[in-house]
N, C-alpha and C positions, 0 to 999 in steps of 0.2 A: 557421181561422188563416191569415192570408195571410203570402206569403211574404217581404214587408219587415219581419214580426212575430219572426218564424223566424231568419232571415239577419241583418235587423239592417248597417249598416254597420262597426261597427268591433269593435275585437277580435280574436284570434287567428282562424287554423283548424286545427283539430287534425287528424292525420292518422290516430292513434289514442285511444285513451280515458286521459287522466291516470291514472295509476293512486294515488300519492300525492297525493291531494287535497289535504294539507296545504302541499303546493307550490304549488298554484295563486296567481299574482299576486294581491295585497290586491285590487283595484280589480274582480276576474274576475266578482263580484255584479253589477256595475251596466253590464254591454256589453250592447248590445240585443239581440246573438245567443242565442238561447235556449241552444242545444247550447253555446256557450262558457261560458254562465253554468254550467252542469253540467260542464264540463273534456270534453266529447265531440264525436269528430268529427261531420261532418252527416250522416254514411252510417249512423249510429247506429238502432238496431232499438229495441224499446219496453220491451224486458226489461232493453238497458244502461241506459237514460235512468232504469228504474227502481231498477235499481240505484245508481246515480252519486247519484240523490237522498237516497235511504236513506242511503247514507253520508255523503252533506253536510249530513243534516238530523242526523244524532246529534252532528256541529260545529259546528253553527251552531243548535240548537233554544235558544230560550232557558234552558228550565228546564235542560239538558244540559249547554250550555257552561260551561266552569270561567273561575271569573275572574279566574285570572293566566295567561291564556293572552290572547295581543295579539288573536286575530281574535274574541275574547267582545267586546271595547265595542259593534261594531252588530252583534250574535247576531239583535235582534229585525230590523233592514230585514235581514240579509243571508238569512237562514228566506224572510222573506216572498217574495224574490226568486226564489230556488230554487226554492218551492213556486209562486208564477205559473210559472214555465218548465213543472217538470215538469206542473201541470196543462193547460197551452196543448198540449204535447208527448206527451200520453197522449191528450187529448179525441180522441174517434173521429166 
């Protein structure tokens, strides 16, 4: 994974780990920074990365998402996005 893949130009940098995922900005799926797409800073280890997914994937998993909740309409690109990060982000 190179590191323009990773980095990415735009989007936040977090200084620590979003803890409220449900805050995270509508648009925070589609930044090229992997760790932003997950709410994590870039000092992030592989057990948070793995975590942060786990919990973005049970809000955004299609079959999961409820659908009077606003970030269900793209459950299915917003899954797909998270899950490219976190597998770019774990590949050893």
């Amino acid at each position: 994974v190179g590191a323009h893949d990773i980095l990415g130009n735009k989007g936040p940098r977090y200084d620590r780990p979003v803890e409220d995922l449900t805050k995270l900005p509508d648009q925070h799926w589609t930044w090229p920074c992997l760790y932003a797409r997950l709410g994590l800073p870039l000092s992030s280890d592989i057990s948070l990365v793995k975590r942060h997914f786990r919990r973005l994937a049970l809000l955004y998993h299609p079959d999961k998402a409820r659908l009077g909740q606003p970030k269900c309409r793209q459950a299915q690109e917003r899954f797909q996005a998270i899950k490219e990060a976190y597998e770019k982000l774990t590949r050893r």
